[in-house]
C-alpha positions in Angstrom: 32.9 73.6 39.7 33.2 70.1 40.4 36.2 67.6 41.5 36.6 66.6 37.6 39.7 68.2 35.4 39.1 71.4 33.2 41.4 71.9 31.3 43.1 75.3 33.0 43.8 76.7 29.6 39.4 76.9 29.2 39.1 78.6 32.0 41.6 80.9 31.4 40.2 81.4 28.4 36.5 81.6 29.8 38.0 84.2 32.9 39.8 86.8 30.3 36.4 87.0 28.3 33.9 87.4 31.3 36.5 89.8 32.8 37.0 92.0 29.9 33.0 91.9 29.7 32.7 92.8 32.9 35.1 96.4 32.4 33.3 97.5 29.8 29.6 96.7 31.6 28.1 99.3 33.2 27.1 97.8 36.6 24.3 99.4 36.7 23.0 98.5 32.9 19.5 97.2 32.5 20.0 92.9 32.1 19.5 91.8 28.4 21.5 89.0 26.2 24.4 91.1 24.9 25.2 90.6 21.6 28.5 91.5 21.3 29.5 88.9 24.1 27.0 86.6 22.5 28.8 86.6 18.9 32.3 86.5 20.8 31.6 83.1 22.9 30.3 81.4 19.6 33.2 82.9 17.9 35.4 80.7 20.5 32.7 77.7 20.7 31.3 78.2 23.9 27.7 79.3 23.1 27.4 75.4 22.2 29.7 74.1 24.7 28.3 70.7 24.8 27.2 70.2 21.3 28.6 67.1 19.1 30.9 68.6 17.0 29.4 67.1 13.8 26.4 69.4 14.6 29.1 72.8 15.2 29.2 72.2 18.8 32.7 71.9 21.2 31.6 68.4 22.2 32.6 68.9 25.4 30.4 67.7 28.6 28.9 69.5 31.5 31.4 69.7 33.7 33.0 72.0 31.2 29.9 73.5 30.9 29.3 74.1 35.4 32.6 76.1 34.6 31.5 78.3 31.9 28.4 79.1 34.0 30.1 79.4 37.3 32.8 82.2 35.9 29.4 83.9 34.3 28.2 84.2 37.3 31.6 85.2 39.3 31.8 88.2 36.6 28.0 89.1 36.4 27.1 88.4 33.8 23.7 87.4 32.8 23.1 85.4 29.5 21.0 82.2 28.4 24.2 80.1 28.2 22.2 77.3 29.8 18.8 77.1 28.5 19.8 77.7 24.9 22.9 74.5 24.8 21.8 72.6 28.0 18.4 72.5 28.0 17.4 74.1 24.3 19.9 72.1 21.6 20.4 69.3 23.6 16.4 68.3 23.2 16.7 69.0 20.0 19.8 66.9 19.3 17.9 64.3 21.8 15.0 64.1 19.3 16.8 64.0 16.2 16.1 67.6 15.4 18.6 70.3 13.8 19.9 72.9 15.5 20.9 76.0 13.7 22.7 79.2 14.9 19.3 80.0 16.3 19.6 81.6 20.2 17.2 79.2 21.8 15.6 78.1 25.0 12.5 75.5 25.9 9.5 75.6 27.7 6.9 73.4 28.7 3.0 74.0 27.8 0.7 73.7 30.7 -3.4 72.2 29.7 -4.1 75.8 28.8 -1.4 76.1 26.1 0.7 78.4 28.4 3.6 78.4 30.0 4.8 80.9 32.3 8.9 82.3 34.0 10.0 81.2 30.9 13.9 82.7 31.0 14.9 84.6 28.0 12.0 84.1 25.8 11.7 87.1 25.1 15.2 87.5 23.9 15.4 84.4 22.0 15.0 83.7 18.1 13.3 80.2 18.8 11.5 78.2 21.6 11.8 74.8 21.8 8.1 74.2 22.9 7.2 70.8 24.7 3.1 69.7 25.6 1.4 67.1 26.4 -0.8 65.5 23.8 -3.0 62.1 24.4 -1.2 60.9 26.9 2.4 61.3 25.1 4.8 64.3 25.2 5.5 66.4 21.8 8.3 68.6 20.9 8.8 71.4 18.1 11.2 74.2 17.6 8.8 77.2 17.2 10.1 80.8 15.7 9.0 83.2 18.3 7.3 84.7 16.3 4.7 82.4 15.6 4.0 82.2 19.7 2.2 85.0 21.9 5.3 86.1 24.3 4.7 88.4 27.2 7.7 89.9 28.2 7.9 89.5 32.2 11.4 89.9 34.5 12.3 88.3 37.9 13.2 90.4 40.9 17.1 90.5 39.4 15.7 91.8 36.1 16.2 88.5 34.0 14.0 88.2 31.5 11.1 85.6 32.7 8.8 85.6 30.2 4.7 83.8 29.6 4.0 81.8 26.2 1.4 81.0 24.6 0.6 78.8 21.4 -2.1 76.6 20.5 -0.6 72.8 20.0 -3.1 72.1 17.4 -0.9 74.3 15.1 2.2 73.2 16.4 4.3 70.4 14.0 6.1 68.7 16.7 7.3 65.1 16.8 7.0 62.4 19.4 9.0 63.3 23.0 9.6 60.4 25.5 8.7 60.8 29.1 12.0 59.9 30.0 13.4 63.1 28.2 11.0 65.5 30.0 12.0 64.1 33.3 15.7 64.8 32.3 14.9 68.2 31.6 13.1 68.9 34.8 16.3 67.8 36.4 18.8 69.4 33.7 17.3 72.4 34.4 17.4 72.2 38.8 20.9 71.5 38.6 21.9 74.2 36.5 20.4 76.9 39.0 22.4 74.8 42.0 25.5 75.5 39.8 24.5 79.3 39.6 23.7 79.8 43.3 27.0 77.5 44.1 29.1 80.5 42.1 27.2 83.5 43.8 27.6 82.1 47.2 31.6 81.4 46.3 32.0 84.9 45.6 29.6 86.1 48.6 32.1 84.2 50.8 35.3 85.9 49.2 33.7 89.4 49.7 32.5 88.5 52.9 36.3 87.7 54.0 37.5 90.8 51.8 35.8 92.7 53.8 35.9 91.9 57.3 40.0 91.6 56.7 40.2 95.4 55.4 37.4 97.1 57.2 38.6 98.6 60.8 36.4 99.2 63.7 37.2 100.1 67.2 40.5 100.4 66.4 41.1 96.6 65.0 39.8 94.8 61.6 36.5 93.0 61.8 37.6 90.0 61.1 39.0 89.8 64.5 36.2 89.9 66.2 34.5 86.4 67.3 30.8 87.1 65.7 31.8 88.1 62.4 34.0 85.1 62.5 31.3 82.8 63.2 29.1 84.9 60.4 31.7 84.0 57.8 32.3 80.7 59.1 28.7 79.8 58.6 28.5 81.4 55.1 31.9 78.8 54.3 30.4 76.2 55.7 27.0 76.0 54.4 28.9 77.1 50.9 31.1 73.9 51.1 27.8 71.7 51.9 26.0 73.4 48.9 28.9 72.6 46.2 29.5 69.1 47.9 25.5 68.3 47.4 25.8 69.9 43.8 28.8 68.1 43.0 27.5 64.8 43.8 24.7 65.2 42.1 26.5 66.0 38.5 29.0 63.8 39.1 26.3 61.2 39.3 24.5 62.8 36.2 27.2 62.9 33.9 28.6 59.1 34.5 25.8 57.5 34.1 24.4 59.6 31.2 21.6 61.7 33.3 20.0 57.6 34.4 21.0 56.8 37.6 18.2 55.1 39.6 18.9 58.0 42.6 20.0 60.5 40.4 16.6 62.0 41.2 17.2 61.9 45.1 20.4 63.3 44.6 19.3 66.3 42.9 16.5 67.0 45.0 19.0 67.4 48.1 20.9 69.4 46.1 18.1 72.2 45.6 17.3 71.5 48.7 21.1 72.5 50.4 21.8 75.0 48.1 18.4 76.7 49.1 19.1 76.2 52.5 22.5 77.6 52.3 21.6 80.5 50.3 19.7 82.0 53.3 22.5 81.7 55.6 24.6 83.2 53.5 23.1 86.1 52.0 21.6 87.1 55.8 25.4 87.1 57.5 26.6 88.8 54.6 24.7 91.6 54.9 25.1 91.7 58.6 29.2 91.2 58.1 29.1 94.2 55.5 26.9 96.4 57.2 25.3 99.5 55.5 27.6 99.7 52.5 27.1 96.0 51.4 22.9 97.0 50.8 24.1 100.3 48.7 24.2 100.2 44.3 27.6 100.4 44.1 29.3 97.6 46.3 29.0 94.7 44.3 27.8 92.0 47.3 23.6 93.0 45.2 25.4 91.2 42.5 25.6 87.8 44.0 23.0 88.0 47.0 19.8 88.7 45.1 20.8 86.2 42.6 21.2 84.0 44.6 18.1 84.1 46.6 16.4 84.0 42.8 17.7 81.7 41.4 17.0 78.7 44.4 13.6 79.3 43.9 13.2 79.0 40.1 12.8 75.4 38.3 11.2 74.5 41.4 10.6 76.4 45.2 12.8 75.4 48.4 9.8 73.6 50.1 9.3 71.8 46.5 12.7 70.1 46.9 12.8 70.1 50.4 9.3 67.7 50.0 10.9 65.5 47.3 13.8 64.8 49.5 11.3 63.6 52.0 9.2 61.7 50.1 12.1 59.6 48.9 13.9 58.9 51.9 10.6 57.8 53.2 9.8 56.0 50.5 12.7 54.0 50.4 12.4 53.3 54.0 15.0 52.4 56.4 16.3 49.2 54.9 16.8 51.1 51.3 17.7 54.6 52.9 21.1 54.3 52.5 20.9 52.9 48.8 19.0 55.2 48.2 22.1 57.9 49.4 25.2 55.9 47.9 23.5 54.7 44.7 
């Protein structure tokens, strides 16, 4: 998604799966992890996209891994891609632990031993489970069924699940802080990629639209309010991407530790949330009646999108960490704070 080279030959590769997935998908089929397309992406070394090879991963990086995500999303299709090799096998790999074959995805323990929104848990063979423990983080890879799993959806029909498990019984090892906080962010920026690919294709069906549709006897893109609708949407689009960009490409060249890489995320969340609004709202208004209806696909990419900026943290959440770091910076580190 981002200003870095993919190789085009991967994303060709990634399109012709998604879209043969997508003709064979019933649009209006219930959301759970296929396991046809499942076994055919680890067939072609994408379920572990990022993984060192010496561990049966691709050992490729994440801007490789914003692509895979963003053509999921252009094609609709919903699978833990993310939380199992992101955020999953790469703790695991971070800590020294094996990862098998295993579909996976993490979650972290509140004081009560539960964790709640949990995506896919339900669908998964293991959990990586994280809690806090005298002061000090601890990590295990739990079977699921050794935890107590309430299945639970979002308003998209994702699986978003609560867990439970007692960490007295859990045989984790030692997690550094560091790693958690990485995760928190690993996890924002991944649902800015998501929302970044649902409001691209909003934008293309927006413009679809208003070029073919014909009202009073001309098409509606000639009139000057649904211009400015689909201007808007492109524009706060463009500002979204540029935000998430920036972000990754600050992530991934220092190795997930530069000192604003925080900062930058945040605003991210924060544009992409933002931007989200304004483009699902003139959307709907550019499509009209047929754009709310089952079987135009614009659903597909609007509700999504207004899920999806609200989980791994809310709008006002990030909206509040952008402004507690610009003013704790202050005006003489405001800028550093910006450029890095």
């Amino acid at each position: 998604m981002d200003a870095t080279p993919v190789d085009p030959a991967l994303i060709d590769m990634m399109r012709a799966v998604f879209g043969a997935y997508r003709t064979t998908r019933p649009s209006e089929a219930a959301v759970d992890r296929d396991a046809q397309l499942w076994h055919q992406l680890d067939e072609l070394g994408l379920v572990r996209l990022t993984g060192p090879e010496h561990s049966g991963g691709s050992g490729a990086g994440w801007h490789e891994a914003a692509e895979l995500l963003t053509v999921a999303v252009q094609h609709g299709a919903r699978i833990p891609l993310a939380e199992h090799d992101l955020l999953a096998c790469w703790l695991l790999e971070a800590i020294g632990s094996p990862c098998d074959d295993a579909v996976r995805t993490v979650c972290l323990l509140d004081a009560q031993g539960a964790a709640r929104g949990v995506p896919w848990a339900s669908r998964a063979q293991q959990i990586v489970v994280i809690w806090q423990r005298g002061g000090g983080y601890y990590a295990a890879d739990v079977k699921v069924e050794s935890l107590d799993i309430t299945p639970g959806a979002n308003t998209i029909g994702e699986p978003r699940d609560s867990v439970v498990a007692d960490p007295a019984t859990l045989r984790g090892v030692p997690l550094e802080a560091p790693l958690v906080d990485q995760l928190r962010l690993k996890s924002a920026l991944v649902r800015a990629v998501q929302v970044c690919a649902a409001m691209d294709q909003i934008l293309e069906l927006s413009i679809e639209h208003a070029s073919s549709r014909v009202q009073f006897g001309r098409p509606l893109s000639r009139f000057q309010a649904v211009q400015s609708m689909i201007a808007d949407i492109a524009a706060q689009a463009a500002l979204a991407r540029s935000a998430t960009e920036a972000a990754l490409t600050a992530a991934v060249t220092s190795a997930w530790s530069a000192s604003n890489l925080a900062f930058l995320v945040a605003v991210a969340r924060s544009c992409v949330g933002h931007a989200a609004s304004v483009a699902v709202r003139n959307a709907h208004q550019v499509h009209g009646a047929i754009g709310t209806t089952r079987e135009h696909r614009l659903h597909e990419f609007t509700r999504p999108a207004l899920v999806w900026r609200g989980e791994f943290g809310s709008v006002q959440y990030w909206d509040e960490q952008v402004t507690s770091a610009a003013l704790g910076a202050g005006a003489a580190g405001l800028w550093s704070l910006i450029s890095g």
